[in-house]
N, CA, C and O atoms as a CHARMM CRD file, in Angstrom:
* protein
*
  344
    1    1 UNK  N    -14.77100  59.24300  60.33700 PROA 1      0.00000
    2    1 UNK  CA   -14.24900  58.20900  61.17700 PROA 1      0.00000
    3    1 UNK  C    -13.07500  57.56900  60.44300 PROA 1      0.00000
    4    1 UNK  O    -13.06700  57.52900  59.21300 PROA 1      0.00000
    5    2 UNK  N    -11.95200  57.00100  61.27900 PROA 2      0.00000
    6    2 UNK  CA   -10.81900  56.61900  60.72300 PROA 2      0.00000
    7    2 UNK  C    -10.95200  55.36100  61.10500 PROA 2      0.00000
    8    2 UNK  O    -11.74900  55.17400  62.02400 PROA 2      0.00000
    9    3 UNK  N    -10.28600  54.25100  60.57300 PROA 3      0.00000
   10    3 UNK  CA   -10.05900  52.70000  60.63100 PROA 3      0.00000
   11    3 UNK  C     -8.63800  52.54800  60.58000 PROA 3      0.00000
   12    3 UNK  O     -8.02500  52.88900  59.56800 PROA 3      0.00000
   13    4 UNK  N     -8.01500  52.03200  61.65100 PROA 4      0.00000
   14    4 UNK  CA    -6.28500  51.69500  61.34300 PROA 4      0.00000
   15    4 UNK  C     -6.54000  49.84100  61.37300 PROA 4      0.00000
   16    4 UNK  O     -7.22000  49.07500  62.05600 PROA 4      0.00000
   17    5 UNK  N     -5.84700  49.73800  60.54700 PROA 5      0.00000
   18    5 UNK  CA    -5.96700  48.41700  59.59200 PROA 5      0.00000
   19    5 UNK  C     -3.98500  48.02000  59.78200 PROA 5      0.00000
   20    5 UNK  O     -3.02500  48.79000  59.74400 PROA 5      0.00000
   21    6 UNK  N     -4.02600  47.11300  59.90200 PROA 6      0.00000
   22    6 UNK  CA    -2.70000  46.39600  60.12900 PROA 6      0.00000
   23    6 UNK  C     -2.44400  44.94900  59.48100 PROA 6      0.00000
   24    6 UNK  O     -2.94600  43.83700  59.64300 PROA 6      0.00000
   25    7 UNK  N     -1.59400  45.39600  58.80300 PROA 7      0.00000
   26    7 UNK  CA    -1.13900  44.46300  57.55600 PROA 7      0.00000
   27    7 UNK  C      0.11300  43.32800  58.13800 PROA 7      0.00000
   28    7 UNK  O      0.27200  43.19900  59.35200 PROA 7      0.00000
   29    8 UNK  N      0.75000  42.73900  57.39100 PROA 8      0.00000
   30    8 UNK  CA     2.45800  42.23900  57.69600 PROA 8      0.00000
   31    8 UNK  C      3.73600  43.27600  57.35600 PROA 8      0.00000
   32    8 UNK  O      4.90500  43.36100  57.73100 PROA 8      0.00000
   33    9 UNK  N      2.80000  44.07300  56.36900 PROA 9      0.00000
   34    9 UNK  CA     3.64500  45.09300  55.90400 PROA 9      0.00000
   35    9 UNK  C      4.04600  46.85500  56.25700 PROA 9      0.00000
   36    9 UNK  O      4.91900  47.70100  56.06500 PROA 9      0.00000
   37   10 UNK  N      2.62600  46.63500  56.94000 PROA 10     0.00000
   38   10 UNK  CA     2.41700  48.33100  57.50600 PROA 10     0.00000
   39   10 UNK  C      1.07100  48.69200  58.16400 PROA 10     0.00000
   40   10 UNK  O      0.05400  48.03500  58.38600 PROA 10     0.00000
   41   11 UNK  N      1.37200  49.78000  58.36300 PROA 11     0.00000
   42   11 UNK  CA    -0.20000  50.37500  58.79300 PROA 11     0.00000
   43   11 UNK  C     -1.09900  51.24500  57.64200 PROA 11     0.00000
   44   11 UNK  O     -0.80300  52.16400  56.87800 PROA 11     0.00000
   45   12 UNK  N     -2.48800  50.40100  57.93900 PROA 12     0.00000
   46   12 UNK  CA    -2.72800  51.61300  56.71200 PROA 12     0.00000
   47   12 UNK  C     -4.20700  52.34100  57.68100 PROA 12     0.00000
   48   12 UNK  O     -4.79000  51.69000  58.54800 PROA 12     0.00000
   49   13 UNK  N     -4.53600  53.56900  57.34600 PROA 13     0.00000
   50   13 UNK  CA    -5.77800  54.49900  57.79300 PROA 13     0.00000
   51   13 UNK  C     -6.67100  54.60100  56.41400 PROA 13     0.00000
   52   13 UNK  O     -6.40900  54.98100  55.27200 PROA 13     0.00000
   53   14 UNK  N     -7.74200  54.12900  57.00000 PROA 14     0.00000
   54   14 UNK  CA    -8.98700  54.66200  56.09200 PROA 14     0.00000
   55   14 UNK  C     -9.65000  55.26300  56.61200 PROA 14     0.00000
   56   14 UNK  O     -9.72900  55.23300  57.84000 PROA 14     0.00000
   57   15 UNK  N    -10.47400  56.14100  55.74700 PROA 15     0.00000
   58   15 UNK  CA   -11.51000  56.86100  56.16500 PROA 15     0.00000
   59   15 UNK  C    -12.74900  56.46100  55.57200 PROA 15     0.00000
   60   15 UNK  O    -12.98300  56.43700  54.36300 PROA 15     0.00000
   61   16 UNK  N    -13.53800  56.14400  56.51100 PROA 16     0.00000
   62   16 UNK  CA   -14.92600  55.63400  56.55100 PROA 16     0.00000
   63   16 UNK  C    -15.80600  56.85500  55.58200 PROA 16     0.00000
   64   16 UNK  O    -15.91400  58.04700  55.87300 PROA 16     0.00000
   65   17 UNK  N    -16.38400  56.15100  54.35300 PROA 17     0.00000
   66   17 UNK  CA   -17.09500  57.20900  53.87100 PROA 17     0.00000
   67   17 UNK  C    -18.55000  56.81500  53.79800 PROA 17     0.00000
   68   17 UNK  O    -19.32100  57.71300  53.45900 PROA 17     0.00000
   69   18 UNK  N    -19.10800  55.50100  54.08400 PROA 18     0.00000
   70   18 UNK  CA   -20.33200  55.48000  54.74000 PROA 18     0.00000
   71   18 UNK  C    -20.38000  55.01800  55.95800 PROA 18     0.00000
   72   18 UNK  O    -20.13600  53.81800  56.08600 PROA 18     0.00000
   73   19 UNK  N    -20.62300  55.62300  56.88200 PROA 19     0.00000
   74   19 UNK  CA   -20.84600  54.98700  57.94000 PROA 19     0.00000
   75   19 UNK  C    -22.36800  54.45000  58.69400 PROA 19     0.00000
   76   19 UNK  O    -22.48500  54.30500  59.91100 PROA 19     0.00000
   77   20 UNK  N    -23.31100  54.23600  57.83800 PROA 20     0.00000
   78   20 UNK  CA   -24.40300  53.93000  58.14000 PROA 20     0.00000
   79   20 UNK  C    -24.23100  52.48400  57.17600 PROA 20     0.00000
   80   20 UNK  O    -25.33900  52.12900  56.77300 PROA 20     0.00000
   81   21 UNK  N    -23.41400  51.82000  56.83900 PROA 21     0.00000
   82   21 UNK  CA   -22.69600  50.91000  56.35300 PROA 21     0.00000
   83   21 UNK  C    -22.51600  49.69400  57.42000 PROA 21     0.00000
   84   21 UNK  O    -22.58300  48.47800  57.24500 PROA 21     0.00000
   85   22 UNK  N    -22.19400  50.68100  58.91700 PROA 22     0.00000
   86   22 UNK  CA   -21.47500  50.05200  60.08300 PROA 22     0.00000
   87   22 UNK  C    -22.33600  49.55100  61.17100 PROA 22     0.00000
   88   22 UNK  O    -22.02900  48.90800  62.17500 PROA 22     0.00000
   89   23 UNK  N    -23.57000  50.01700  60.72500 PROA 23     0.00000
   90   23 UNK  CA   -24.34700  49.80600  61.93900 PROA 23     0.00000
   91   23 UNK  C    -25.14700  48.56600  61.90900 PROA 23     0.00000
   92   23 UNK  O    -25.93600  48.33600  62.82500 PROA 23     0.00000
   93   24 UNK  N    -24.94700  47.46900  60.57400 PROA 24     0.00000
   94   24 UNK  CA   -25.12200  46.65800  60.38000 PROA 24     0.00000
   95   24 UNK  C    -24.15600  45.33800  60.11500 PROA 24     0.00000
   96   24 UNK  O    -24.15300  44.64900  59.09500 PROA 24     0.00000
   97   25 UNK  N    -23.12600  45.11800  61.60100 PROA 25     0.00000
   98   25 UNK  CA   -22.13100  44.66300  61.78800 PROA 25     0.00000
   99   25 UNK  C    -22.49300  42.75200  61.32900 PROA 25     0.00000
  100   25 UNK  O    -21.50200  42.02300  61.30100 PROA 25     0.00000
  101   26 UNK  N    -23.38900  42.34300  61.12400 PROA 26     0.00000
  102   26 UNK  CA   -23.53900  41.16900  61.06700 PROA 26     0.00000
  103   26 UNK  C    -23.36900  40.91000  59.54200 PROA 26     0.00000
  104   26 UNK  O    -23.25500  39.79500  59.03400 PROA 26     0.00000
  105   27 UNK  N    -23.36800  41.67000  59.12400 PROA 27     0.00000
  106   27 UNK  CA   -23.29400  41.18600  57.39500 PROA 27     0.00000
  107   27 UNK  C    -22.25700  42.44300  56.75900 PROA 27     0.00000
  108   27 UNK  O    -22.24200  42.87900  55.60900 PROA 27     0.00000
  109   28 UNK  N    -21.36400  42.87000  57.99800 PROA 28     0.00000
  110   28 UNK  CA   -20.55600  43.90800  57.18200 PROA 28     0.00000
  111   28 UNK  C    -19.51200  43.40800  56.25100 PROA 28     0.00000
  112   28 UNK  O    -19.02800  44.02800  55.30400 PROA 28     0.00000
  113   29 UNK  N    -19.17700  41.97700  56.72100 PROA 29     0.00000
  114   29 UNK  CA   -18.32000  41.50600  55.97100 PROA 29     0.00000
  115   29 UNK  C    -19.09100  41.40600  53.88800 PROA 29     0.00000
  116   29 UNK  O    -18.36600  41.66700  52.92800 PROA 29     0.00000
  117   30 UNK  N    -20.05400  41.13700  53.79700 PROA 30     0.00000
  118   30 UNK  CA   -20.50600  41.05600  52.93300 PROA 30     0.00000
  119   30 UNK  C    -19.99900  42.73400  51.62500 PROA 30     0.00000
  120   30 UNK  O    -19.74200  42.75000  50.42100 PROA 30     0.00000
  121   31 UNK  N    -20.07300  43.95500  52.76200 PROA 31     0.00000
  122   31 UNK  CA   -19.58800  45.02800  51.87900 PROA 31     0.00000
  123   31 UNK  C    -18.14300  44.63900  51.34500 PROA 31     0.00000
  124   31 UNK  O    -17.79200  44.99600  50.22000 PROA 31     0.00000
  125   32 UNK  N    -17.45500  44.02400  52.03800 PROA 32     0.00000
  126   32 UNK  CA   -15.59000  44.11300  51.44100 PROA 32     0.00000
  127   32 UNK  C    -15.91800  42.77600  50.34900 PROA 32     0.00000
  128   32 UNK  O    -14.84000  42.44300  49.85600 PROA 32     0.00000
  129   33 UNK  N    -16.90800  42.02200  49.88700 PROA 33     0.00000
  130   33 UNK  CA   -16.57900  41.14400  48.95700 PROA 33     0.00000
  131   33 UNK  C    -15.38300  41.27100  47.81700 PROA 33     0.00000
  132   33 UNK  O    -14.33700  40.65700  47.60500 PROA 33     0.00000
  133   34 UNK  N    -15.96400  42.20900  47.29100 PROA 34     0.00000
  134   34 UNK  CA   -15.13600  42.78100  46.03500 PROA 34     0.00000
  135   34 UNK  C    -14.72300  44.22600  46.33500 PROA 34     0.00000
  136   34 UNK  O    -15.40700  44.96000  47.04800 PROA 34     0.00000
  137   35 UNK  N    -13.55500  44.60600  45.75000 PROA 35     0.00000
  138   35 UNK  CA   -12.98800  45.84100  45.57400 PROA 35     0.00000
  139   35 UNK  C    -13.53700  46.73900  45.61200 PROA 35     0.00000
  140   35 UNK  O    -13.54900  47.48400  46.59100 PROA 35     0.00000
  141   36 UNK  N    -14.31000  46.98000  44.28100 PROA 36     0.00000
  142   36 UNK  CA   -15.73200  47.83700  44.23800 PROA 36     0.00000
  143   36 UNK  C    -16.70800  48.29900  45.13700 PROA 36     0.00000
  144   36 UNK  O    -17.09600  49.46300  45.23300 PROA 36     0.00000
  145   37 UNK  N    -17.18500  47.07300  45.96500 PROA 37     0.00000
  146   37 UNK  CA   -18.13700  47.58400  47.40400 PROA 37     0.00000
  147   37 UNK  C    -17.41700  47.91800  48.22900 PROA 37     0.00000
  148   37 UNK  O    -18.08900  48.42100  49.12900 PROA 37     0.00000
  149   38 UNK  N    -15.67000  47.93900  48.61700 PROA 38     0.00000
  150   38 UNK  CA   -15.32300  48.47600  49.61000 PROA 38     0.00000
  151   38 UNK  C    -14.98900  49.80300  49.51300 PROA 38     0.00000
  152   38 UNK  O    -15.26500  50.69100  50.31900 PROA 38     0.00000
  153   39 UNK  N    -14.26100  49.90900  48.28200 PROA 39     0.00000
  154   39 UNK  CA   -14.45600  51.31500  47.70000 PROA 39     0.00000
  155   39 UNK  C    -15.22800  52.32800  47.77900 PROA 39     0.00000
  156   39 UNK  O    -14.98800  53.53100  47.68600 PROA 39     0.00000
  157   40 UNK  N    -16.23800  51.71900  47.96900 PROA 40     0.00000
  158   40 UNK  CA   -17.72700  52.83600  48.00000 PROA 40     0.00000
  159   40 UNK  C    -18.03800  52.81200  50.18300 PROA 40     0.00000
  160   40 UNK  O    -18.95800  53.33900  50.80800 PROA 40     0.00000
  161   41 UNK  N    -17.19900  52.23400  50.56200 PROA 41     0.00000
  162   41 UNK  CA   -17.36000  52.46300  52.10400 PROA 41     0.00000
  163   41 UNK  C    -16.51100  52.84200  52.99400 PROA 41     0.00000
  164   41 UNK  O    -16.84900  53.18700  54.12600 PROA 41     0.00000
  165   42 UNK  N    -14.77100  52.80600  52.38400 PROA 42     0.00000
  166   42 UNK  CA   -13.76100  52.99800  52.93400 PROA 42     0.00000
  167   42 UNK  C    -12.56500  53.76300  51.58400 PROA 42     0.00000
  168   42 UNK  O    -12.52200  53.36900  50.41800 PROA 42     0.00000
  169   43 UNK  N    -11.91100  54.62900  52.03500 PROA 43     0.00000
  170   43 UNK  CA   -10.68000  54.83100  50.92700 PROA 43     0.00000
  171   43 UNK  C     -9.68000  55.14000  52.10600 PROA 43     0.00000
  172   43 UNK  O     -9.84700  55.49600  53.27300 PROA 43     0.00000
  173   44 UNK  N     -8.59600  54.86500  51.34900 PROA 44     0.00000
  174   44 UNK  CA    -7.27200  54.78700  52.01200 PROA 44     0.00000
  175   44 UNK  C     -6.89300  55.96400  52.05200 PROA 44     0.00000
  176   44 UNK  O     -6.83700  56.48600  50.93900 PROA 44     0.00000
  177   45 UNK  N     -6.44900  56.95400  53.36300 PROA 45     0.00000
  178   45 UNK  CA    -5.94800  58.00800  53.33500 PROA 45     0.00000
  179   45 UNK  C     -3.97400  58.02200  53.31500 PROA 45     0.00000
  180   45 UNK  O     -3.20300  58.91600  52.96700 PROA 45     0.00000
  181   46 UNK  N     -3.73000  56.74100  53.80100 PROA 46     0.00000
  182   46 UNK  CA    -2.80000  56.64800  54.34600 PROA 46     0.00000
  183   46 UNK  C     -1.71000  55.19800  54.84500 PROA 46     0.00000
  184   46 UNK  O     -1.76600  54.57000  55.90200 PROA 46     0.00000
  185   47 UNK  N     -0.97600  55.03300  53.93100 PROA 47     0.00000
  186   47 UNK  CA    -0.24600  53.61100  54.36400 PROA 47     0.00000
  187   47 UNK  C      1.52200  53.93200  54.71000 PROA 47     0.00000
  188   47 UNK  O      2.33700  54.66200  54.14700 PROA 47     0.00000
  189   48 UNK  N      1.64500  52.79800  56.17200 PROA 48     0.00000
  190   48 UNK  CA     3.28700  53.26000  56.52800 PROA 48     0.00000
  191   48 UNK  C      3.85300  52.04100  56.59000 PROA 48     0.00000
  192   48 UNK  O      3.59800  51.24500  57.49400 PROA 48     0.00000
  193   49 UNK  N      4.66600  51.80800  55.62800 PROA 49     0.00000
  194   49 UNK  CA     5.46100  50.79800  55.62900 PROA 49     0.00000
  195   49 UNK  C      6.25300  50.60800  56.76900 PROA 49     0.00000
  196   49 UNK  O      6.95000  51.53200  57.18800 PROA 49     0.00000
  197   50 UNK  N      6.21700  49.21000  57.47100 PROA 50     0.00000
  198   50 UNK  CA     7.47100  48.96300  58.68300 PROA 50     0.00000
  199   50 UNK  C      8.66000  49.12900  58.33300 PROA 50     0.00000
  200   50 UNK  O      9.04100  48.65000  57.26500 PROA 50     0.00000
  201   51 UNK  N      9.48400  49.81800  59.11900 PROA 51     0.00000
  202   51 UNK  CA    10.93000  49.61000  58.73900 PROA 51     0.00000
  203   51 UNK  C     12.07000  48.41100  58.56500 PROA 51     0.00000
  204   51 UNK  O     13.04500  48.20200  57.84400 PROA 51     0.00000
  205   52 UNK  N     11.26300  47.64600  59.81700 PROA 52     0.00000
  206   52 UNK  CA    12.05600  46.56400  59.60000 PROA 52     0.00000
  207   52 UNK  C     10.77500  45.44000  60.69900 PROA 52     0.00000
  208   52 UNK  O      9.58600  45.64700  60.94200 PROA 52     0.00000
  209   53 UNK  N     11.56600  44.44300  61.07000 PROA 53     0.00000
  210   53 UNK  CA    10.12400  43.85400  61.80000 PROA 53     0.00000
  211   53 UNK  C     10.20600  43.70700  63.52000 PROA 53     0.00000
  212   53 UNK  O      9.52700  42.99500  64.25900 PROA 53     0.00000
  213   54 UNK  N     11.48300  44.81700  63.89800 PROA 54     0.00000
  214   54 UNK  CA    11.59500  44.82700  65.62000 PROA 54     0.00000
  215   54 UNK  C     10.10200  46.00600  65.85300 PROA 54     0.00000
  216   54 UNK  O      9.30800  46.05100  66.79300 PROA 54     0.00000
  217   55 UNK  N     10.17400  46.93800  64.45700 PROA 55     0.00000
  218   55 UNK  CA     8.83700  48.12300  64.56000 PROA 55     0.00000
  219   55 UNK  C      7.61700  47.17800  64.59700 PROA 55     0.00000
  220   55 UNK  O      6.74200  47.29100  65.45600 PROA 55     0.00000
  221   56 UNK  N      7.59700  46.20300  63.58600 PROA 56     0.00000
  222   56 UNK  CA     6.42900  45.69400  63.24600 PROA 56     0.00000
  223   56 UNK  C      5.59300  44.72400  64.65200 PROA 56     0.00000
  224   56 UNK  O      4.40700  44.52500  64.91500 PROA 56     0.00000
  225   57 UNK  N      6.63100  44.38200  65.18100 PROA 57     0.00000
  226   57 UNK  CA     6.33500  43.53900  66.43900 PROA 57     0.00000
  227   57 UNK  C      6.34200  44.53200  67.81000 PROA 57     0.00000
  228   57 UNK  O      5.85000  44.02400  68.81700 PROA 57     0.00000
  229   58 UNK  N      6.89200  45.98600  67.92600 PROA 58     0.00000
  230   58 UNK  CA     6.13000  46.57400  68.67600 PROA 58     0.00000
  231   58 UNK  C      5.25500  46.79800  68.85600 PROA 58     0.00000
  232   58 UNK  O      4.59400  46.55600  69.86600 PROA 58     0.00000
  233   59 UNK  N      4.76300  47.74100  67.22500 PROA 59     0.00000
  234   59 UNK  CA     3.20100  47.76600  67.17100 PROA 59     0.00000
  235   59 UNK  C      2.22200  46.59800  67.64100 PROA 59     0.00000
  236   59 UNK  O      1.48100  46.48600  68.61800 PROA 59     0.00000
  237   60 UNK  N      2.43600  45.99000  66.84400 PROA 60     0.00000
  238   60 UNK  CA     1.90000  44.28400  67.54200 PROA 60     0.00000
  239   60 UNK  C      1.10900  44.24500  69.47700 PROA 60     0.00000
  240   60 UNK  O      0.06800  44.40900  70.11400 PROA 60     0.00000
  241   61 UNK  N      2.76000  43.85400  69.61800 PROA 61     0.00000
  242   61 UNK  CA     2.01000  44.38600  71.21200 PROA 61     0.00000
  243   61 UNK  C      1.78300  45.46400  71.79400 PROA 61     0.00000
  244   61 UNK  O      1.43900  45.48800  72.97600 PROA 61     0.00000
  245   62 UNK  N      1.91400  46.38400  71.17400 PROA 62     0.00000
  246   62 UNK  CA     1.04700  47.40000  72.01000 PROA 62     0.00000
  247   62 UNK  C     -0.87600  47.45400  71.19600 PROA 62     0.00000
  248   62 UNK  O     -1.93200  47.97400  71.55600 PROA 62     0.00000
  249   63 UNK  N     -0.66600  47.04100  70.61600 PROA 63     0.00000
  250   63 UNK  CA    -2.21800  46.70400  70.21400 PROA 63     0.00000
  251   63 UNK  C     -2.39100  45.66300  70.78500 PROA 63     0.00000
  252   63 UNK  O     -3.48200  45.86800  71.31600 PROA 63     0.00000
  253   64 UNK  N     -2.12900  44.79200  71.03000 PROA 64     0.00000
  254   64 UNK  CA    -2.76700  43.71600  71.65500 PROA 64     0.00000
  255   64 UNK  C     -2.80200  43.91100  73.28900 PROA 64     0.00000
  256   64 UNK  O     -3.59800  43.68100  74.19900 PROA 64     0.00000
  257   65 UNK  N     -2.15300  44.18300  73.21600 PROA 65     0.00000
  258   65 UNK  CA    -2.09600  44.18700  75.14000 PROA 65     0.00000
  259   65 UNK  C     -2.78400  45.27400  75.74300 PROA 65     0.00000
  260   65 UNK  O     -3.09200  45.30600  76.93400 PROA 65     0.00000
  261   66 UNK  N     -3.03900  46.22800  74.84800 PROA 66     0.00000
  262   66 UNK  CA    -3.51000  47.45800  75.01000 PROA 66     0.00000
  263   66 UNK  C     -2.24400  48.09900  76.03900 PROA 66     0.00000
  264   66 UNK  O     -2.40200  47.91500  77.24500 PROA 66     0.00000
  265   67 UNK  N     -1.73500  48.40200  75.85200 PROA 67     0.00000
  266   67 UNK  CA    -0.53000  49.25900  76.74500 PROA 67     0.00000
  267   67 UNK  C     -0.47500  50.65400  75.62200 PROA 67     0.00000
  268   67 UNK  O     -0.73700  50.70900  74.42000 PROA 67     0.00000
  269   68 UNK  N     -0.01300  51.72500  76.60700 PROA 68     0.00000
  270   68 UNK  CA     0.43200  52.97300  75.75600 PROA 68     0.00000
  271   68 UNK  C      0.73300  52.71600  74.51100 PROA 68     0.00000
  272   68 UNK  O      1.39300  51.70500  74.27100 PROA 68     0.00000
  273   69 UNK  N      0.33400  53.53400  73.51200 PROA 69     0.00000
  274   69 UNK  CA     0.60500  53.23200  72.04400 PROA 69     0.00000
  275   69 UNK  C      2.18900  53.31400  71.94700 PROA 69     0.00000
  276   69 UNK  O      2.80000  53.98900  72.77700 PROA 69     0.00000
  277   70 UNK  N      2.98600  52.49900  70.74400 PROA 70     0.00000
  278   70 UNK  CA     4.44400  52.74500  70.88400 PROA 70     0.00000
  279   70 UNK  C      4.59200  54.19200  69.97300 PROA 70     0.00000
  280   70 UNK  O      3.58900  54.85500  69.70600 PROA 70     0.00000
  281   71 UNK  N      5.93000  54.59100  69.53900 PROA 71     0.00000
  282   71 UNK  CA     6.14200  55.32900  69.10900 PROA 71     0.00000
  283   71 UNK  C      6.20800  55.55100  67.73200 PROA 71     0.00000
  284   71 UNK  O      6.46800  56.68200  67.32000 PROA 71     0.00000
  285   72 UNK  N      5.93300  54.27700  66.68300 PROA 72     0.00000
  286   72 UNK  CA     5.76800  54.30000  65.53800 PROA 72     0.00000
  287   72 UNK  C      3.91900  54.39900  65.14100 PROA 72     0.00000
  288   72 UNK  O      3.64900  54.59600  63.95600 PROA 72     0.00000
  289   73 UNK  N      3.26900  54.32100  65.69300 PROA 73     0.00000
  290   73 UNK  CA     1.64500  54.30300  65.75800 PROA 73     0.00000
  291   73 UNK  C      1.63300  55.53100  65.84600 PROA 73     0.00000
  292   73 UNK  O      1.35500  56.16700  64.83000 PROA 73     0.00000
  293   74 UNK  N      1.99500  56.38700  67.35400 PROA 74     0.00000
  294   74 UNK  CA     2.03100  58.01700  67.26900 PROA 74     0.00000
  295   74 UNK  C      2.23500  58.51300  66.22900 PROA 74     0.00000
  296   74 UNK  O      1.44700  59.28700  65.68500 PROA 74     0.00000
  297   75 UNK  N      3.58800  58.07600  65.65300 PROA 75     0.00000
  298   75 UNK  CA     4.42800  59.18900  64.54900 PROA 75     0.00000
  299   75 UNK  C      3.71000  58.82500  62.93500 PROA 75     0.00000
  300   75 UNK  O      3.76900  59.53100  61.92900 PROA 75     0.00000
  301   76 UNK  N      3.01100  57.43100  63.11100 PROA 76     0.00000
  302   76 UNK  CA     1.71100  57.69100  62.13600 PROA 76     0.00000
  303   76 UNK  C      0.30700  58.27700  62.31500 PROA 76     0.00000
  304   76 UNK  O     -0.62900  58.34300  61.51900 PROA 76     0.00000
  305   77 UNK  N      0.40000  58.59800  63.31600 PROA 77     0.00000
  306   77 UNK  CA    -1.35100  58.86500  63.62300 PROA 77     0.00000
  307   77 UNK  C     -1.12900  60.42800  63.60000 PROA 77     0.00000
  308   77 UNK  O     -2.12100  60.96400  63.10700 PROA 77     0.00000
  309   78 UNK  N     -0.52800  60.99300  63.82900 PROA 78     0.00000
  310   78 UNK  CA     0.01900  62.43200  64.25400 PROA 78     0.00000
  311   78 UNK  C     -0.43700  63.07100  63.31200 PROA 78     0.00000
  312   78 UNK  O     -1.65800  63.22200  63.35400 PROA 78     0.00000
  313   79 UNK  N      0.38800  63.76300  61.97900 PROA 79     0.00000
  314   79 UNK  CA    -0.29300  64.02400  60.64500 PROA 79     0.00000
  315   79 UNK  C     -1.97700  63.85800  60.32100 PROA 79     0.00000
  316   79 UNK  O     -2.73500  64.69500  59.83200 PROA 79     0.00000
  317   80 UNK  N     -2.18600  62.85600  60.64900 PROA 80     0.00000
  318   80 UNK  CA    -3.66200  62.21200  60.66200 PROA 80     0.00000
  319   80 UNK  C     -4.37700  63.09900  61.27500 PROA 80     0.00000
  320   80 UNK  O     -5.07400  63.84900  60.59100 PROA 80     0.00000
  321   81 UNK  N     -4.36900  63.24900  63.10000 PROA 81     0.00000
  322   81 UNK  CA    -5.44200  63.21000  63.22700 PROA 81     0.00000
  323   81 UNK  C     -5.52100  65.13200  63.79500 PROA 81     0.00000
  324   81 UNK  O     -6.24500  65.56500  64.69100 PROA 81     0.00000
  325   82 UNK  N     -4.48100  65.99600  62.88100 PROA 82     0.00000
  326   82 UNK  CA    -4.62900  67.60000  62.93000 PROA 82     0.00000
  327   82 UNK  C     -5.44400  67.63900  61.77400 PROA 82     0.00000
  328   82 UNK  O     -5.91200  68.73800  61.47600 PROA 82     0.00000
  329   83 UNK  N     -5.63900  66.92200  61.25200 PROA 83     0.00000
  330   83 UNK  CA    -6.70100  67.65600  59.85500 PROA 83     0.00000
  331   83 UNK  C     -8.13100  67.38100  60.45200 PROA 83     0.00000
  332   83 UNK  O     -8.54600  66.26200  60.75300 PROA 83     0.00000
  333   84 UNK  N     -8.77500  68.47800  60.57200 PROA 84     0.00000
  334   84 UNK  CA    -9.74900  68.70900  61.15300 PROA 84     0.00000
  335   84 UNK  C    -10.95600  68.20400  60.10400 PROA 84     0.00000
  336   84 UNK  O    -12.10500  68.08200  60.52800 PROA 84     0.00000
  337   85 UNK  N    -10.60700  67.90700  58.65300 PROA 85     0.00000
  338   85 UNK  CA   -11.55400  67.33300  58.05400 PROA 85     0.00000
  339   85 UNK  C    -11.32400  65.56800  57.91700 PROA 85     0.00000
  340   85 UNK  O    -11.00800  64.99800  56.87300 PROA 85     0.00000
  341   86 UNK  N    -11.47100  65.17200  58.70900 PROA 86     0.00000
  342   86 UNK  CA   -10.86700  63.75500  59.02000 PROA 86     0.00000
  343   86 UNK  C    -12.12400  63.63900  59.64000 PROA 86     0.00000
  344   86 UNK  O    -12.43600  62.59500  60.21400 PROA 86     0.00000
C-alpha cells in the first residue's frame, strides 16, 4: 500500500510496511511519535519537489475538491504505480 503525503515543499510516497499497524486508527498517531516507530511502519519510496508554487497550489485543489487529478500528481504517480512490487 502507498501513502501520498503532502508537504509545503512536495509530494512524498510511502510505502506502508506494516499494515496491520492501520487497523488500529485511534491510536495510530501514537506509531509516528518518534522517527524510529515510523520507520518500522512506513519508508519513503519517493519525494517531488514543487517547481514553483502555481504547481504547488494546483495540486492543492485538486486534492481538495476532489476534481481529476492535475498533471503534476500523474507525472508523479506514474513511475510509481508500474512497479508491480509496490
Amino acid at each position: 500500500m502507498l501513502v501520498l503525503f503532502e508537504t509545503a515543499a512536495g509530494y512524498a510516497i510511502f510505502k506502508v510496511l506494516d499494515e496491520s499497524k492501520l487497523q488500529q486508527v485511534d491510536s495510530l498517531y501514537k506509531e509516528f511519535d518518534t522517527p524510529e516507530k515510523a520507520n518500522k511502519i512506513v519508508k519513503l519510496k519517493h519525494f517531488e519537489k514543487f517547481q514553483d508554487t502555481t504547481e504547488a497550489l494546483a495540486g492543492k485543489v485538486s486534492l481538495t475538491l476532489n476534481v481529476p487529478i492535475c498533471f503534476p500528481i500523474r507525472r508523479f504517480f506514474s513511475p510509481l504505480t508500474t512497479d508491480r512490487n509496490v
